[in-house]
N, CA, C and O atoms as CSV, one atom per row, in Angstrom:
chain,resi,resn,atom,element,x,y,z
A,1,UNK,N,N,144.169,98.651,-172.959
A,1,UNK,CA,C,143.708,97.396,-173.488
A,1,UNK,C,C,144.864,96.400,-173.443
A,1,UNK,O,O,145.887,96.767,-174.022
A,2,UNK,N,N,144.878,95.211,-172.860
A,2,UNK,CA,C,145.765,94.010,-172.910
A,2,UNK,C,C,146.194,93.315,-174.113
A,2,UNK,O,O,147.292,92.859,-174.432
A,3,UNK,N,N,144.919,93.345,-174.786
A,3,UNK,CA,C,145.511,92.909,-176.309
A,3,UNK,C,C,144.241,93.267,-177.496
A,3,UNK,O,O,143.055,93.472,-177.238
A,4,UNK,N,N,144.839,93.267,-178.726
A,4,UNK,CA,C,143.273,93.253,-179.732
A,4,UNK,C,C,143.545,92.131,-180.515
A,4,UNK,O,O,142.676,91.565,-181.179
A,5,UNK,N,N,144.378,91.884,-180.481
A,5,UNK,CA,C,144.355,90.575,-181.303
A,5,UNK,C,C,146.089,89.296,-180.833
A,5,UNK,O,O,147.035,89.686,-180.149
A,6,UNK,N,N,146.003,88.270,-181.283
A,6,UNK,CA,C,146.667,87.003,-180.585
A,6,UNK,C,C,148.195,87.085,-181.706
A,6,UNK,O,O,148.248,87.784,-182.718
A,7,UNK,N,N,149.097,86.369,-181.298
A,7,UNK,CA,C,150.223,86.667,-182.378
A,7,UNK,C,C,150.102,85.566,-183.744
A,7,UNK,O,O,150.552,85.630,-184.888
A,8,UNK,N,N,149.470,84.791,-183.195
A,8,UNK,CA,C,149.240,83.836,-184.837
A,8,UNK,C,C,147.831,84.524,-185.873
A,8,UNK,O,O,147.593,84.154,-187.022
A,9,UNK,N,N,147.152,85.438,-185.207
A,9,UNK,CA,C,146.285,85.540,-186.133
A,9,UNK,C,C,146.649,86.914,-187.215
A,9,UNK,O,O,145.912,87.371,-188.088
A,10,UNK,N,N,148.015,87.370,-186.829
A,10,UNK,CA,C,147.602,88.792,-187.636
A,10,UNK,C,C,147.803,88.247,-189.340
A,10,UNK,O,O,148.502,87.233,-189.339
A,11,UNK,N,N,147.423,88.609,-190.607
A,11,UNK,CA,C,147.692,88.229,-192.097
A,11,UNK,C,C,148.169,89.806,-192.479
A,11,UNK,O,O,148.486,90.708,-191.702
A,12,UNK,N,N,148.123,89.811,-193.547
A,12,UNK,CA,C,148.650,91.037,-194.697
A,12,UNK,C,C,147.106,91.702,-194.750
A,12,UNK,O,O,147.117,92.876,-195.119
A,13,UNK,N,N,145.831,91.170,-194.453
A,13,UNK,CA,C,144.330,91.640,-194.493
A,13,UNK,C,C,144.658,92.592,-193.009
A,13,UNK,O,O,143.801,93.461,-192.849
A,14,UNK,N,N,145.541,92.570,-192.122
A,14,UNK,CA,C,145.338,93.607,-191.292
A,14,UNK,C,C,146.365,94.129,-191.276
A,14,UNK,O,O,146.677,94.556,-190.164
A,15,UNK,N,N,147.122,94.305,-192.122
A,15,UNK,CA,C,148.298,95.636,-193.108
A,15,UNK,C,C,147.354,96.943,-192.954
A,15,UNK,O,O,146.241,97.142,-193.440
A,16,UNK,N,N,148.264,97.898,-192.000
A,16,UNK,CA,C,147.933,98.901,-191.558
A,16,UNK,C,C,146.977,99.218,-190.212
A,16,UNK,O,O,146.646,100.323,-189.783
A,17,UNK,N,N,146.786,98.462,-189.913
A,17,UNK,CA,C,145.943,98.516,-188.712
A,17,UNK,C,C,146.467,98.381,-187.608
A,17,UNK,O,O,147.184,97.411,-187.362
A,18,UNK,N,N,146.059,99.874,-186.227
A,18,UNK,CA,C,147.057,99.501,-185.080
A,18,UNK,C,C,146.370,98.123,-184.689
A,18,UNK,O,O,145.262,97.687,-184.999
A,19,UNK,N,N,147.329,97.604,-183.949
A,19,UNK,CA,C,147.013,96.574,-182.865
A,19,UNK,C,C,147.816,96.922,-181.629
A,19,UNK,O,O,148.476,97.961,-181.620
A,20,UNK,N,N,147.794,95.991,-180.432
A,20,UNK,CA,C,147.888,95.274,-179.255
A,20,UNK,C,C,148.588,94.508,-178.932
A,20,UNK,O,O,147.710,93.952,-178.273
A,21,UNK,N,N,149.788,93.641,-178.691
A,21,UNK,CA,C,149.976,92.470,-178.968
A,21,UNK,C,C,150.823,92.250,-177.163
A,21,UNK,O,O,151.633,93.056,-176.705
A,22,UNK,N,N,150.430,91.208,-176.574
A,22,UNK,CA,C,150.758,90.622,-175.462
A,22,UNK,C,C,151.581,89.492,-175.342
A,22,UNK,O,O,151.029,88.429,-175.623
A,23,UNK,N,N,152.862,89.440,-174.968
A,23,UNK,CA,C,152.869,87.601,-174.935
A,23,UNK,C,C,154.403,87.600,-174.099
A,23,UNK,O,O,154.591,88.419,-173.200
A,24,UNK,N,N,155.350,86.712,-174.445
A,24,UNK,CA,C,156.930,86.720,-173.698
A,24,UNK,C,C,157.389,86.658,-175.524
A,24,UNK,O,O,156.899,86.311,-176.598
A,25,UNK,N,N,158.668,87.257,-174.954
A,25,UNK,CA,C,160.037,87.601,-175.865
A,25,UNK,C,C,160.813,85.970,-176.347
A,25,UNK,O,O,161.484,85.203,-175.656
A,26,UNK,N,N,160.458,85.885,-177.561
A,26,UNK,CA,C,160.986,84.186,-177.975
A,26,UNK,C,C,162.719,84.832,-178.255
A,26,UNK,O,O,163.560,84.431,-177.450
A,27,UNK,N,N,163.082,85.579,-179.119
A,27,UNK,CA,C,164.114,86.523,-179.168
A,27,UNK,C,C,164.626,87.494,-179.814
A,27,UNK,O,O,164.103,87.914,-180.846
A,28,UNK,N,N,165.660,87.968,-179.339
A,28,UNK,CA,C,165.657,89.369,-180.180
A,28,UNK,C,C,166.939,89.579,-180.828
A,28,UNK,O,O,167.943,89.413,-180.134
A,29,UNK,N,N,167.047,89.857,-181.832
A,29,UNK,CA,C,168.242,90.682,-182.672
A,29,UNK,C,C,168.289,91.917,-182.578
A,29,UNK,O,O,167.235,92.548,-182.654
A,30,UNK,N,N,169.816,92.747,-182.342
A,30,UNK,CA,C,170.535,94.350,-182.712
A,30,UNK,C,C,170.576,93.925,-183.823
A,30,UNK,O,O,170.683,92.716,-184.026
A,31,UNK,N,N,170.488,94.958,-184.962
A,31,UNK,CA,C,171.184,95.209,-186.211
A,31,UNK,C,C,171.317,96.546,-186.253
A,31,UNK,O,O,170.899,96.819,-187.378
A,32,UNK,N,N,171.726,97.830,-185.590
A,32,UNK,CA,C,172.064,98.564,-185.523
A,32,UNK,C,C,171.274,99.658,-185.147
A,32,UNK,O,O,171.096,100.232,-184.073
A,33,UNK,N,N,170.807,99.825,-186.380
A,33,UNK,CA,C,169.864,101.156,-186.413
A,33,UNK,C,C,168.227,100.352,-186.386
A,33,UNK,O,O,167.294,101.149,-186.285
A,34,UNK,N,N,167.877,98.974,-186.464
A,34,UNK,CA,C,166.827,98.259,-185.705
A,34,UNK,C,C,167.265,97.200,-184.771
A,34,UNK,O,O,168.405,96.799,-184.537
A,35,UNK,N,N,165.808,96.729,-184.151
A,35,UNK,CA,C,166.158,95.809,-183.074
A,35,UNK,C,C,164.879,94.976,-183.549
A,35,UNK,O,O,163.778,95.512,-183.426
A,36,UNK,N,N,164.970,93.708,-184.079
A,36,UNK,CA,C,163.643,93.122,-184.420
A,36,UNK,C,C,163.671,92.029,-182.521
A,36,UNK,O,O,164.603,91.648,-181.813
A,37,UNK,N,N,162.638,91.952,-182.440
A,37,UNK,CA,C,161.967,90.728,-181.489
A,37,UNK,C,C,160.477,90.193,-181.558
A,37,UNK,O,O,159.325,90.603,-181.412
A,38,UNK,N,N,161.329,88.781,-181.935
A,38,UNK,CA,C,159.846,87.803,-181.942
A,38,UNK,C,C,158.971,87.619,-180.348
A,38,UNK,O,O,159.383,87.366,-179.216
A,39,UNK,N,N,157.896,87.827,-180.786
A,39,UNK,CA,C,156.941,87.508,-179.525
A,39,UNK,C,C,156.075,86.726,-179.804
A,39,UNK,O,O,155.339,86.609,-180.783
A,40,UNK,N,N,156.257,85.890,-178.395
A,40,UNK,CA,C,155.464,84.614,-178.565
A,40,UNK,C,C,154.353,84.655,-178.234
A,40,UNK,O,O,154.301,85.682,-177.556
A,41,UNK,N,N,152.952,84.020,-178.260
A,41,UNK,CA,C,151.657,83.828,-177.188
A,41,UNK,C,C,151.580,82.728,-177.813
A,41,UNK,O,O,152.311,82.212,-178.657
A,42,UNK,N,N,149.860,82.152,-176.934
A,42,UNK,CA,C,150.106,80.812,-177.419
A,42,UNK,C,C,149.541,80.279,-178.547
A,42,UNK,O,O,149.371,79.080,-178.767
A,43,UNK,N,N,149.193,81.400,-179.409
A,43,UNK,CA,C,148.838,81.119,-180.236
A,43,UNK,C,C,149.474,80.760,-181.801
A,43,UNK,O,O,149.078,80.114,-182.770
A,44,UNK,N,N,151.044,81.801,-181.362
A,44,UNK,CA,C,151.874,81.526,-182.965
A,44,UNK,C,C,152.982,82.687,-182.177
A,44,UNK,O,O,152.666,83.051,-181.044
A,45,UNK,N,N,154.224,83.226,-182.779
A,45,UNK,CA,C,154.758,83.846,-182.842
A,45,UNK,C,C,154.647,85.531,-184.032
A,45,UNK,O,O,154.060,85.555,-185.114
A,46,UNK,N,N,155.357,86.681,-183.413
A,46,UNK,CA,C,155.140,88.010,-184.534
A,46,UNK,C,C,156.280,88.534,-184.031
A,46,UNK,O,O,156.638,88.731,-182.870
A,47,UNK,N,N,156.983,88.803,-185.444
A,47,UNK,CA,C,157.957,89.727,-185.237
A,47,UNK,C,C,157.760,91.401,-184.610
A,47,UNK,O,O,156.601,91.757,-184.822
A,48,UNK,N,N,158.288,92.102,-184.160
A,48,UNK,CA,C,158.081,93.047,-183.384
A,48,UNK,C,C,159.820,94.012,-184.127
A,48,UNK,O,O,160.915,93.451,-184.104
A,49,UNK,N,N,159.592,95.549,-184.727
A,49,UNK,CA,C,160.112,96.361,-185.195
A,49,UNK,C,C,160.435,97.379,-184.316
A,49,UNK,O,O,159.520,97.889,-183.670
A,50,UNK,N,N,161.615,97.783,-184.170
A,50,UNK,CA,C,161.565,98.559,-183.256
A,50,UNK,C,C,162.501,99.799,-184.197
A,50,UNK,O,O,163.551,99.279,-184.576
A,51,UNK,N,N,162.413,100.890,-184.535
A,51,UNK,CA,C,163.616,101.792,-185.335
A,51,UNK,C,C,164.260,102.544,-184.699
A,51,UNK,O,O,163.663,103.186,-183.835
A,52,UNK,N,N,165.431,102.712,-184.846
A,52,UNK,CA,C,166.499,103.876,-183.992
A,52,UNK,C,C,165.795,105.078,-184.805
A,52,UNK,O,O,164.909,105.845,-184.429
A,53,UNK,N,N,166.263,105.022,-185.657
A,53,UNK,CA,C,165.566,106.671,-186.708
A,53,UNK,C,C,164.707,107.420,-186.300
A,53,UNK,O,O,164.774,108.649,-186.313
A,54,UNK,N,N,163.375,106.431,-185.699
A,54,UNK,CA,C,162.131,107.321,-185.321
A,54,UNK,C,C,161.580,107.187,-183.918
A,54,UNK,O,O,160.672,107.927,-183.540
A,55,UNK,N,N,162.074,106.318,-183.190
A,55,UNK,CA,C,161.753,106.399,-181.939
A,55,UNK,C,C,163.530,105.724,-180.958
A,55,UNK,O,O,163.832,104.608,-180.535
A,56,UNK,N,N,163.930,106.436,-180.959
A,56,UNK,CA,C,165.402,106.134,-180.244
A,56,UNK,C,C,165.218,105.449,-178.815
A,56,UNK,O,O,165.792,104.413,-178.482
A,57,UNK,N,N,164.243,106.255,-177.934
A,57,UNK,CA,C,163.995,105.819,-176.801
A,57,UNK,C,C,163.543,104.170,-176.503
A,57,UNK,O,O,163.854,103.425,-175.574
A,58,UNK,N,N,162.755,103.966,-177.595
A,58,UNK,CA,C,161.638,102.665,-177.453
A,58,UNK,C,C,162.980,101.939,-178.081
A,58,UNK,O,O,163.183,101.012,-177.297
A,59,UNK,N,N,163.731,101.907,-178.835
A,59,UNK,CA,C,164.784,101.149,-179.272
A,59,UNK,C,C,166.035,100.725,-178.420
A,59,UNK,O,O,166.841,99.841,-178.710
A,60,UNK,N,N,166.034,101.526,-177.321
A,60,UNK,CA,C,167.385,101.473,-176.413
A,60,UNK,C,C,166.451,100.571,-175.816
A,60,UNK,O,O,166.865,99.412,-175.839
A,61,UNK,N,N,165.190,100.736,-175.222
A,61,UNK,CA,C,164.472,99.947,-174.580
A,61,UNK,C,C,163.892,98.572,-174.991
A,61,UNK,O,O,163.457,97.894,-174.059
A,62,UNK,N,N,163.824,98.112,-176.093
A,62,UNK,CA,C,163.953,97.084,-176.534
A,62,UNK,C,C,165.110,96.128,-176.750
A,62,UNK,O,O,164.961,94.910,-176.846
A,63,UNK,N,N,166.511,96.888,-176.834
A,63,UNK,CA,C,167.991,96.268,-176.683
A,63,UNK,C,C,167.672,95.568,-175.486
A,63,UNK,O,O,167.905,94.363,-175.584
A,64,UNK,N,N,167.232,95.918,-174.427
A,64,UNK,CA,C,167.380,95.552,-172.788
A,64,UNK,C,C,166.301,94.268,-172.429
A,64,UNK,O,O,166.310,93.709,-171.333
A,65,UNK,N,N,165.248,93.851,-173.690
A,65,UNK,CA,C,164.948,92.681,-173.394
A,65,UNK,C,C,165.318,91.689,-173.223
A,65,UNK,O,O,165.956,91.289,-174.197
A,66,UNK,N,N,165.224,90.575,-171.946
A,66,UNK,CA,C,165.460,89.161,-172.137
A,66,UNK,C,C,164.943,88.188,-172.947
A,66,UNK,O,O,163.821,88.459,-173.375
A,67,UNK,N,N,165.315,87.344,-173.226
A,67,UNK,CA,C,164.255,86.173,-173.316
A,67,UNK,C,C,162.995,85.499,-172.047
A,67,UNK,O,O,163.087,85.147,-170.871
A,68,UNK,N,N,161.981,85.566,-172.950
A,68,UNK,CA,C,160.900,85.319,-171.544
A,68,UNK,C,C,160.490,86.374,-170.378
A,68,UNK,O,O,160.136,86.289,-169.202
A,69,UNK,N,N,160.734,87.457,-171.356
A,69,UNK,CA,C,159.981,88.903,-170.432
A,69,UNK,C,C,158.904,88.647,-171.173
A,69,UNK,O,O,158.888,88.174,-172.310
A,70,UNK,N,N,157.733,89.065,-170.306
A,70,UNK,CA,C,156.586,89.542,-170.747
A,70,UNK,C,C,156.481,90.684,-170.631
A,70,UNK,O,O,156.780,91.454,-169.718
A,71,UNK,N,N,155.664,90.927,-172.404
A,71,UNK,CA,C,155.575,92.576,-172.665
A,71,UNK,C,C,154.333,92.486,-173.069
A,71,UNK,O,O,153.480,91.599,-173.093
A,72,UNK,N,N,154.433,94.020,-173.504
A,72,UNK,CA,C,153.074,94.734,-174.469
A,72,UNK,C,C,153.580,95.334,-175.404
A,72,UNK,O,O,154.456,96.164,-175.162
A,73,UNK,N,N,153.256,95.135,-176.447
A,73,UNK,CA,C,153.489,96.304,-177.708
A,73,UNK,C,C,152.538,96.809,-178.674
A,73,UNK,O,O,151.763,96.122,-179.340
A,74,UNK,N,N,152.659,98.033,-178.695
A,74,UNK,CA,C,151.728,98.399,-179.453
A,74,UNK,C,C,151.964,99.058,-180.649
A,74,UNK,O,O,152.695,100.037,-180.502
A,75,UNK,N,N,151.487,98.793,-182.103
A,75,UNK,CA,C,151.978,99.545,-182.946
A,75,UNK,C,C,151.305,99.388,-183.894
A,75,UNK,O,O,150.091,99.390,-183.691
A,76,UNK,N,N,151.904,99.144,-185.604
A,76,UNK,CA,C,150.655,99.529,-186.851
A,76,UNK,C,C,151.593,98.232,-187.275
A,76,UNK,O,O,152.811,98.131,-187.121
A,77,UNK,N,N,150.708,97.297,-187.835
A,77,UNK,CA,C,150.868,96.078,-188.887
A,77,UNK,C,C,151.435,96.881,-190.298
A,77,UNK,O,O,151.075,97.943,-190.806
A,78,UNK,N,N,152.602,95.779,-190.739
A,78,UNK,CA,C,153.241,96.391,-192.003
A,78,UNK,C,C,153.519,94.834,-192.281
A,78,UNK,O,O,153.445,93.794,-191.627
A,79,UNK,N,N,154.065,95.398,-194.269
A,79,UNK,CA,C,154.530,94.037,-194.781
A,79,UNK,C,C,155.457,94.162,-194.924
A,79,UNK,O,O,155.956,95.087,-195.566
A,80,UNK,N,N,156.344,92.796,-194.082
A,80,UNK,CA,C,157.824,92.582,-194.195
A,80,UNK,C,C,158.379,92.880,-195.806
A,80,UNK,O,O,157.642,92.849,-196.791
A,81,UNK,N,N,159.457,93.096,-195.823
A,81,UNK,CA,C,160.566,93.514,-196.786
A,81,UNK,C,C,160.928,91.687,-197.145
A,81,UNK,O,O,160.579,91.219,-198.230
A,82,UNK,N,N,161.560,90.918,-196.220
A,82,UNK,CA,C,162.166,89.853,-196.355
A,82,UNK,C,C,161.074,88.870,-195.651
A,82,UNK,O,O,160.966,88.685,-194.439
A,83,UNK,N,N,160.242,88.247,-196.748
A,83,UNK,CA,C,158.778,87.452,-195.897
A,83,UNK,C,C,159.743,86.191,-195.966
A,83,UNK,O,O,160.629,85.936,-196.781
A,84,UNK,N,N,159.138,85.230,-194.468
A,84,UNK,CA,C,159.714,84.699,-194.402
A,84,UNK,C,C,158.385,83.226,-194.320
A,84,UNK,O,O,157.491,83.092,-193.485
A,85,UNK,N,N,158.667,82.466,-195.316
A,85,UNK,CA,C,157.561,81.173,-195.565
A,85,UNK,C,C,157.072,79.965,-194.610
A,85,UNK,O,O,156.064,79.286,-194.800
A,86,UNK,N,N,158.299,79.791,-193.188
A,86,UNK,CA,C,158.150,78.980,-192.604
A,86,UNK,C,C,157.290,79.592,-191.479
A,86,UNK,O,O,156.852,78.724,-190.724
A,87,UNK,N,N,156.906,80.940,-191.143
A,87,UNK,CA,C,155.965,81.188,-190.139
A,87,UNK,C,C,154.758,81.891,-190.724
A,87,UNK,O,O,154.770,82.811,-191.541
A,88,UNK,N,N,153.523,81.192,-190.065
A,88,UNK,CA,C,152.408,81.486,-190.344
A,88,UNK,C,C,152.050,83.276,-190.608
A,88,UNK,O,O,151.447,83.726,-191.582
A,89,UNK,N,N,152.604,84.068,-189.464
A,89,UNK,CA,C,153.052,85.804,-189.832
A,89,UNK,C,C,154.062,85.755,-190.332
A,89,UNK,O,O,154.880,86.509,-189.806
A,90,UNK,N,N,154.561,84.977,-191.465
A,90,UNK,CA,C,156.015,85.715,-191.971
A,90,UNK,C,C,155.508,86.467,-192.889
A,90,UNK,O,O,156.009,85.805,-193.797
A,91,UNK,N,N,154.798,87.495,-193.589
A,91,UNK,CA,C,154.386,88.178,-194.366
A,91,UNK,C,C,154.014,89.705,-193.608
A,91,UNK,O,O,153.689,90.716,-194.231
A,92,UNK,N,N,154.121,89.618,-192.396
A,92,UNK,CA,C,153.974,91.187,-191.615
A,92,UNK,C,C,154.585,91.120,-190.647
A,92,UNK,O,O,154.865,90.001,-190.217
A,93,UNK,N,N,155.108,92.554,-189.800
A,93,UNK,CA,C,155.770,92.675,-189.013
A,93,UNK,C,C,154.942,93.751,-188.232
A,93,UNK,O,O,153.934,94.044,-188.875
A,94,UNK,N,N,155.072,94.584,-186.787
A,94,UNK,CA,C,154.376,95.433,-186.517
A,94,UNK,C,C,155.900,96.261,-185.864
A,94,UNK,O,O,156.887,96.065,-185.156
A,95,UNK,N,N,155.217,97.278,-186.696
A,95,UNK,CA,C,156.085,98.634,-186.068
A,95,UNK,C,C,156.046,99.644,-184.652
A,95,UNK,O,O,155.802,100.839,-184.486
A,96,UNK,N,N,156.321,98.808,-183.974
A,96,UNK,CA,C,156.141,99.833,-182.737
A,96,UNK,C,C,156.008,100.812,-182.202
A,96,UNK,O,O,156.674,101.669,-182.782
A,97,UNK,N,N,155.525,101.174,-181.423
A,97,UNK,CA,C,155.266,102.403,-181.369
A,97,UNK,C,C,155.312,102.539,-179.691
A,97,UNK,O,O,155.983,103.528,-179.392
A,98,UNK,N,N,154.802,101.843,-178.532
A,98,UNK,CA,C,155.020,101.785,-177.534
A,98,UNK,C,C,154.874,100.206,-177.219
A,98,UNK,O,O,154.342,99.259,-177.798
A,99,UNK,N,N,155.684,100.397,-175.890
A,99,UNK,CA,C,156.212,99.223,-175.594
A,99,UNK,C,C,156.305,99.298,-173.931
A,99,UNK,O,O,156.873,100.224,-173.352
A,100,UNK,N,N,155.548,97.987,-173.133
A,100,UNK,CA,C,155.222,98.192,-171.565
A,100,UNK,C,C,155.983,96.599,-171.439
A,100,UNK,O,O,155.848,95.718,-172.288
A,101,UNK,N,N,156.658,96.498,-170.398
A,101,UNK,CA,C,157.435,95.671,-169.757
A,101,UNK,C,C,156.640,95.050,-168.808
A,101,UNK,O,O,156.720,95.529,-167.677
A,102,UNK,N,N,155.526,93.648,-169.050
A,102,UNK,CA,C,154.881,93.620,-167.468
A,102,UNK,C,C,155.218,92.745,-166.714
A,102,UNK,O,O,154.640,92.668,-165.630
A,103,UNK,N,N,156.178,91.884,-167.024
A,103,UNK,CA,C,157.159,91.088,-166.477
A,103,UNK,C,C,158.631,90.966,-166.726
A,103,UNK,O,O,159.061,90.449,-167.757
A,104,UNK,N,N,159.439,91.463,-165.738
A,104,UNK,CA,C,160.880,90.735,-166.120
A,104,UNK,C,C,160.997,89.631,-165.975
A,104,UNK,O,O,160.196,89.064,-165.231
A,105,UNK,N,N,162.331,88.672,-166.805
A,105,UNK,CA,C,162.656,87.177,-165.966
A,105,UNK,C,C,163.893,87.022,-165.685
A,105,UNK,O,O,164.715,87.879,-166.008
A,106,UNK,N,N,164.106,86.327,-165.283
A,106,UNK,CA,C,165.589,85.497,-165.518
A,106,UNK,C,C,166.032,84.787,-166.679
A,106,UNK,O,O,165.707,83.690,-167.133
A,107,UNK,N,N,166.688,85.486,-166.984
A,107,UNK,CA,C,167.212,84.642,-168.520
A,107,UNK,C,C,167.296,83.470,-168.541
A,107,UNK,O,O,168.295,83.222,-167.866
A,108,UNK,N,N,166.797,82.388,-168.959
A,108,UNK,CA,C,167.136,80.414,-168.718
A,108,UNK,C,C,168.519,80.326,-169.105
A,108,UNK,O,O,169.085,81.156,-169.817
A,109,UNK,N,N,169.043,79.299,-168.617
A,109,UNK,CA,C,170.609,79.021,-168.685
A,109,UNK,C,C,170.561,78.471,-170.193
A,109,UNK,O,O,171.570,78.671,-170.869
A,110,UNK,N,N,169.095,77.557,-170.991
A,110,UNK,CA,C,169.280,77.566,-172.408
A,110,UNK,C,C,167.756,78.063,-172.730
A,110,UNK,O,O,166.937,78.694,-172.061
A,111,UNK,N,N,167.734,77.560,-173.915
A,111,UNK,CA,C,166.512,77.539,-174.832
A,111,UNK,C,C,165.390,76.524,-174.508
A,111,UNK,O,O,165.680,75.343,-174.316
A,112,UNK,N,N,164.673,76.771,-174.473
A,112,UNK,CA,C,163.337,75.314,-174.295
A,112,UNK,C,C,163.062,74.897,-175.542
A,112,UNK,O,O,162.739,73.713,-175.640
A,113,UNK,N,N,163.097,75.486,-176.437
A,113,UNK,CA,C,162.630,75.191,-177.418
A,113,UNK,C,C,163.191,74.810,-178.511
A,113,UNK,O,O,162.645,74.435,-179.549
A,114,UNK,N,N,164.943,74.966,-178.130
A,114,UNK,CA,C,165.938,74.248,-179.107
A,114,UNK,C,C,166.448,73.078,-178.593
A,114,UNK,O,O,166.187,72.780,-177.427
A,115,UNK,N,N,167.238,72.264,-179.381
A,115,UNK,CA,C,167.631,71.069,-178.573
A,115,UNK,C,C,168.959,71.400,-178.475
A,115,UNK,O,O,169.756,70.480,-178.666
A,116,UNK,N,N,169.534,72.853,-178.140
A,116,UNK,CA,C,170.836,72.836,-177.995
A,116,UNK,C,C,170.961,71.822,-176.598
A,116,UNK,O,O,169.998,71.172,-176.190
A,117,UNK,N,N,172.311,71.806,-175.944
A,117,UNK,CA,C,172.465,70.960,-175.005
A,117,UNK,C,C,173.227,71.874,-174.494
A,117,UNK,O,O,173.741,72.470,-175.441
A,118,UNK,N,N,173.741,72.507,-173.051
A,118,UNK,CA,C,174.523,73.187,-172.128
A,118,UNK,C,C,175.449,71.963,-171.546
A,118,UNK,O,O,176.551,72.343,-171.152
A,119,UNK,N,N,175.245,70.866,-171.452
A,119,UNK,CA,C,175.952,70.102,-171.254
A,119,UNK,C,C,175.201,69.509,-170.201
A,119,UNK,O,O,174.260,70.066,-169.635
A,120,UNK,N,N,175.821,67.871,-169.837
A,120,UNK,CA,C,174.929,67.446,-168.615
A,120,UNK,C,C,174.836,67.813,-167.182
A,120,UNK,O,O,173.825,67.696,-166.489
A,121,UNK,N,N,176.513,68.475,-166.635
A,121,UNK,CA,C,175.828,69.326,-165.276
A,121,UNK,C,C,174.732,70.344,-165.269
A,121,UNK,O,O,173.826,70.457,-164.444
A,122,UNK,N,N,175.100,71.441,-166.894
A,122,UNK,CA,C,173.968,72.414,-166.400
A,122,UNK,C,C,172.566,71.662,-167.142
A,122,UNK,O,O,171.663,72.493,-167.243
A,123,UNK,N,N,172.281,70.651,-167.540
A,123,UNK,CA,C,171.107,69.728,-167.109
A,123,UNK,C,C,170.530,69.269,-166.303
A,123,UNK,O,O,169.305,69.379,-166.261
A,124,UNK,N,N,171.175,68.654,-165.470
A,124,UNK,CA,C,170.931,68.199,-164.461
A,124,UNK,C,C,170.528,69.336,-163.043
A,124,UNK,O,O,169.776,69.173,-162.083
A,125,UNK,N,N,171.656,70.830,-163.566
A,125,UNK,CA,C,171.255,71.351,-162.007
A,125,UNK,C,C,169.792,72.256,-162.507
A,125,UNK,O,O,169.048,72.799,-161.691
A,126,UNK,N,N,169.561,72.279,-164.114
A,126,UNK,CA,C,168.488,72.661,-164.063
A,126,UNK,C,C,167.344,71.507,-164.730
A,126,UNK,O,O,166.321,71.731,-165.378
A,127,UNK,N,N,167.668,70.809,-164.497
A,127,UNK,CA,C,166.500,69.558,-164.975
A,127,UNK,C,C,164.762,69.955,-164.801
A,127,UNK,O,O,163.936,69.237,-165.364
A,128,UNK,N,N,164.414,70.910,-164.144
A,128,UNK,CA,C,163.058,71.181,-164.271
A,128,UNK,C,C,162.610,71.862,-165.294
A,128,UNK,O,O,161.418,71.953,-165.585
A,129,UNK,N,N,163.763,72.508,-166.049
A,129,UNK,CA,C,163.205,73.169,-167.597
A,129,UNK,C,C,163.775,72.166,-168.602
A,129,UNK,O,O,163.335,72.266,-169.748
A,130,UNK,N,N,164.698,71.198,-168.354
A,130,UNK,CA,C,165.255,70.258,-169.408
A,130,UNK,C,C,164.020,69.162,-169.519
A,130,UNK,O,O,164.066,68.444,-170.517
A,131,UNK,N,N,163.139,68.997,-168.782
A,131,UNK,CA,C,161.704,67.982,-168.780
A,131,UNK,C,C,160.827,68.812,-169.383
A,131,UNK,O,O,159.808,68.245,-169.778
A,132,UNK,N,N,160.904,70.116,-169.606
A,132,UNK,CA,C,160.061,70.413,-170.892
A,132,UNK,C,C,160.305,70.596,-172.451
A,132,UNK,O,O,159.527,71.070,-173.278
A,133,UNK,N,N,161.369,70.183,-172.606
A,133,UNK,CA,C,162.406,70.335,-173.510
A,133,UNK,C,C,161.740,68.952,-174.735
A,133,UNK,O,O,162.359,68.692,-175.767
């Protein structure tokens, strides 16, 4: 299955329930013994859990994401520890359980979605992602 449900719609009403979730990698944090990564679709963003403790393999394999891979993950809806108020899912996270790679990318030289600045050459030599900016 491609997906069962979109990343803005999951709430704390589907706490415990596997899902599906499809979309590209907005980004990811190591913190050691986890690896959290937000995934985007176009509907909202969901954090994505990955644990060294209980699945080691799926965790080395989640270190190795870019930004703007498209994946699959599949796992069980839980409620975050540290909810976070400014995102519509900041109240659940999904714990992984498997995880399919169906696109690699090229890492962008920045962010699209921040207004950091790389400066104006690497603007200019990439000006076709700085016009969506």
């Amino acid at each position: 299955m491609y997906r069962t449900h979109n990343c803005g719609e999951l709430t704390m009403q589907h706490a415990g329930n596997e899902v599906v979730l499809s979309g590209w990698v907005q980004k990811s944090r190591d913190l050691g013994g986890m690896t959290f990564v937000d995934l985007r679709d176009r509907y909202g963003i969901t954090q994505l859990v990955f644990n060294m403790e209980t699945e080691p393999g799926l965790c080395r394999r989640a270190r190795k994401l870019g930004r703007e891979f498209v994946i699959r993950a599949a796992g069980r809806v839980s409620e975050r520890s540290n909810k976070n108020p400014q995102m519509p899912t900041g109240d659940i996270e999904i714990m992984v359980e498997s995880l399919e790679v169906l696109n690699p990318s090229r890492v962008p030289p920045f962010t699209i979605e921040t207004r950091t600045d790389g400066g104006d050459d690497l603007r200019m030599k990439y000006r076709y992602l700085d016009l969506r900016r």
